[in-house]
MARKOL-79220 format. One record per residue (C-alpha): x, y, z. Coordinates in steps of 0.5 Angstrom, whole numbers, plus 500, padded with zeros to 3 digits. Each point is the difference from the previous one (the first is absolute). Layout:
! residues N
XYZ;...
This chain:
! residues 445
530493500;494503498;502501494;502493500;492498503;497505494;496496494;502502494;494504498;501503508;500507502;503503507;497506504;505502505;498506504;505505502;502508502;505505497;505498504;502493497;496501494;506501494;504495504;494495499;499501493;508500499;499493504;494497496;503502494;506496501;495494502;494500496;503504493;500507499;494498494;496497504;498506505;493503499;500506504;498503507;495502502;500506506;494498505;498506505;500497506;498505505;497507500;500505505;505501506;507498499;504505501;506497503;503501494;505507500;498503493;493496498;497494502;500494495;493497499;502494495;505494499;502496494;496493497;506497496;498496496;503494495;499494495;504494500;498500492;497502495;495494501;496505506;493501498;497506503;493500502;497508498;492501503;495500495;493504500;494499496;500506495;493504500;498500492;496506502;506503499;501500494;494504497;504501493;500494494;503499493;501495495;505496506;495500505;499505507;505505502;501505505;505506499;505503505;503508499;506499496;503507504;503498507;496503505;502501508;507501503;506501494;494501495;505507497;504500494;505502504;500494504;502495495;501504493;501494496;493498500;498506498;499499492;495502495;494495498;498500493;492501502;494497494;500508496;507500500;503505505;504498506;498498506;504502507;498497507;497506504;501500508;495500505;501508501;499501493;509501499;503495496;500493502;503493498;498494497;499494505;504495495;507501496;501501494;500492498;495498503;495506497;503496494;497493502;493504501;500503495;502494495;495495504;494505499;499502508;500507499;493503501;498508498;496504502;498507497;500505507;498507498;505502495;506495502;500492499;502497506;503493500;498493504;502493501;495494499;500495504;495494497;496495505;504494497;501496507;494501506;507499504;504506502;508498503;502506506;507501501;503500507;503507502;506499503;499506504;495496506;497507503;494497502;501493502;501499507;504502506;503497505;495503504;495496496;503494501;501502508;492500501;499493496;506497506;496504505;493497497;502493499;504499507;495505504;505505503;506505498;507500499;501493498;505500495;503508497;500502493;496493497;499501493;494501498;495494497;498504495;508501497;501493500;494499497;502505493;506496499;497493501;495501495;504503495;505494500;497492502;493497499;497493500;504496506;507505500;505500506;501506503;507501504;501505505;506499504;499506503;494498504;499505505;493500503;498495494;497505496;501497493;497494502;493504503;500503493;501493496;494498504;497506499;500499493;499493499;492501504;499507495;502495493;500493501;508499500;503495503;507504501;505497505;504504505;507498503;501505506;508501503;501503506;505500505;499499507;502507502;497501507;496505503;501506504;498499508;497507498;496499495;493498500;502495495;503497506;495501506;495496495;505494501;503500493;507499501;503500494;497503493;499494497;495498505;496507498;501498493;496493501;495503504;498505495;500494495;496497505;495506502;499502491;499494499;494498504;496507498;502498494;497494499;493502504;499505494;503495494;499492503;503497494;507504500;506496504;504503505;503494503;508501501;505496503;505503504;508498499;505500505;508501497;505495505;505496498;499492498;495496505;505494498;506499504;506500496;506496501;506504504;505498495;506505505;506496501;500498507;505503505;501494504;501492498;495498506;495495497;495502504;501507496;497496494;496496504;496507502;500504494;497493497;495499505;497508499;499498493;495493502;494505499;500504493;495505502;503505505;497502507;494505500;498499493;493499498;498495495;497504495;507505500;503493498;493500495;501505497;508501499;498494497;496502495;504505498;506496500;496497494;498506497;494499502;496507501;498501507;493503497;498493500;495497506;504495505;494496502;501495507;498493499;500494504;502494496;500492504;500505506;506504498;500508499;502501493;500507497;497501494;502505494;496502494;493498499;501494497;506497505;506502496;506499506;498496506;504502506;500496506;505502506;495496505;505495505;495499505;497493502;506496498;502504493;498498493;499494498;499497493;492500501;501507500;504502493;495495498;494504501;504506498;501496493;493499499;499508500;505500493;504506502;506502496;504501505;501497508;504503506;501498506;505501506;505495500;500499508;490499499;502494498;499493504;507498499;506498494;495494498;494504499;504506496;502495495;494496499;497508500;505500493;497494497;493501501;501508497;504497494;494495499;495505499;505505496;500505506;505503502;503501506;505504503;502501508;502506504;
């Protein structure tokens, strides 16, 4: 299903442990295409402590990460570079030049003895890599590469006693550095890091165990959405994701949009989530929005951290029984008639019924629905700029031709009302009339 929701130029980060990782790529690779998987990225969730583990204890888990084409543009940081830097010029401009001998850990001729090879230096004589500890080294490139630097004029000598040592150049030709993402994200945050923000943002502890930190969301999301993006987080949990989204959006004007999913797993009678009087962890996750969103919007007033709440449940609207009736007794039929004279089932709200609407007509559930009295009549409004009108409002008497004419007079694309709004079987037709002369549409629940 996600990757059926997925854009063509989408991504996926699914976190997960040792456990399940193997069979999680087997999975995605089936899915999404073995082509399409990026990599994973090994996040060091916690430190210290954990020694439940019988031989060591495990710190990490694994980020997996995928593409759904190769249409996905990643998004690298940038930093402005200091040309102050680069304090070496020639007839191509500026230049800095970097030790072409490796340096550090694995800098041994022994350690990679392919990349220990003769430079020809300006005198003429050979030149091989010299090791921090004076031992023989190796090069920090092959031998291919050597060759481009060499063929594209990059390589900078410098005469050091009675030995010739070589460099890389590398000009100021753009003000813009890119930094690569490690896949090794050490220093990013815990999940003790994203216990304290909980604890921050609803003023007490133990709300939600292990949620993920803001700062981990944060390094995906930015890397892959930009402008008004959708974000789907189908695990929602303490609704982290969306904090990071809000979050971001302040930090760099974005308009990113989030979708979180969470089932309405319950509460343990024991746990401080509880005692708080949140019963299930989707009420954890709202409140988090909630809470993140107003301090928030106290340091940055322009960001929108307005969000809507959905609820899953079967149609609003009473579906004919068609189940072949066990008896012959007409007052069975007369019954089962009679309980479909109201097509909207008992208990349901209007805006439930407005809502399924709107996405039964592929309307995004993003758009403002706004309540209007219309010829003293309430009569819901979607969009800024009335797109569908909605009246379920029987009351006084029911809708009359008046008031599909009010309606009309608003020149929307698209009128739904209740069949059983209406005043009767008279007003409903001339409603048909009065809608096709004003070339609206019209169309009955």
């Amino acid at each position: 299903l996600a990757a059926n929701l997925l854009r063509d130029d989408g991504v996926i980060f699914i976190s997960i442990d040792e456990r399940e990782v193997d069979n999680l790529k087997k999975l995605c690779n089936e899915v999404l295409g073995e082509e399409n998987f990026i990599g994973s990225f090994i996040w060091r969730k916690k430190d210290g402590g954990g020694q439940a583990k019988e031989y060591f204890a495990i710190e990490h888990e694994y980020i997996v990460v995928y593409r759904k084409s190769e249409q996905l543009k990643w998004i690298d940081k940038t930093e402005e570079r200091n040309i102050s830097q680069y304090n070496k010029k020639d007839e191509r401009g500026n230049f800095k030049i970097t030790k072409l001998a490796k340096w550090g850990n694995t800098a041994r001729r022994e350690d990679r003895p392919s990349m220990y090879f003769p430079l020809t230096a300006p005198d003429g004589t050979a030149a091989f890599p010299v090791a921090p500890d004076g031992n023989d080294g190796r090069w920090r490139v092959g031998k291919d590469r050597m060759e481009e630097l060499k063929s594209s004029n990059l390589i900078y000598w410098e005469k050091k006693g009675d030995k010739w040592v070589p460099y890389e150049k590398e000009y100021f030709d753009n003000q813009v550095r890119i930094i690569k993402k490690r896949s090794i994200l050490y220093d990013v945050a815990n999940t003790g890091d994203g216990s304290n923000v909980l604890t921050d943002t609803f003023g007490r502890k133990d709300v939600f165990e292990n949620p993920k930190p803001v700062e981990l969301l944060r390094e995906f999301i930015e890397s892959s959405t930009q402008d008004d993006d959708i974000i789907l987080d189908f695990f929602s949990g303490s609704a982290t994701t969306a904090h990071s989204v809000m979050q971001l959006n302040a930090e760099d004007g974005g308009k990113r949009q989030f979708i979180m999913v969470q089932l309405p797993e319950l509460t343990d009678e024991k746990s401080e989530a509880f005692k708080a009087g949140y019963r299930n962890i989707c009420e954890i996750g709202k409140e988090r929005i909630r809470r993140a969103g107003a301090k928030i919007k106290e340091q940055n007033a322009d960001v929108d951290v307005g969000f809507k709440v959905l609820k899953l449940d079967t149609s609003n609207l009473v579906k004919w029984d068609d189940t072949p009736l066990e008896s012959t007794q007409t007052s069975d039929l007369f019954n089962r008639m009679d309980g479909m004279i109201e097509s909207i089932k008992k208990g349901r709200s209007e805006l439930d019924v407005v809502y399924e609407v709107m996405l039964k007509l592929g309307i995004p559930a993003t758009y403002q629905v706004f309540e209007n009295n219309l010829n003293g009549r309430k009569v819901y409004s979607i969009g800024d700029d009335g797109l569908i009108l909605i009246c379920l409002d029987g009351s006084n008497g029911g809708i009359t031709p008046e008031d599909i004419t009010a309606m009309c007079e608003f020149s929307p694309a698209k009128i739904v009302a209740a069949e059983e709004a209406f005043k009767d079987d008279v007003a409903l037709s001339n409603a048909f009339y009065i809608s096709k002369d004003s070339g609206v549409e019209i169309m009955l629940l």
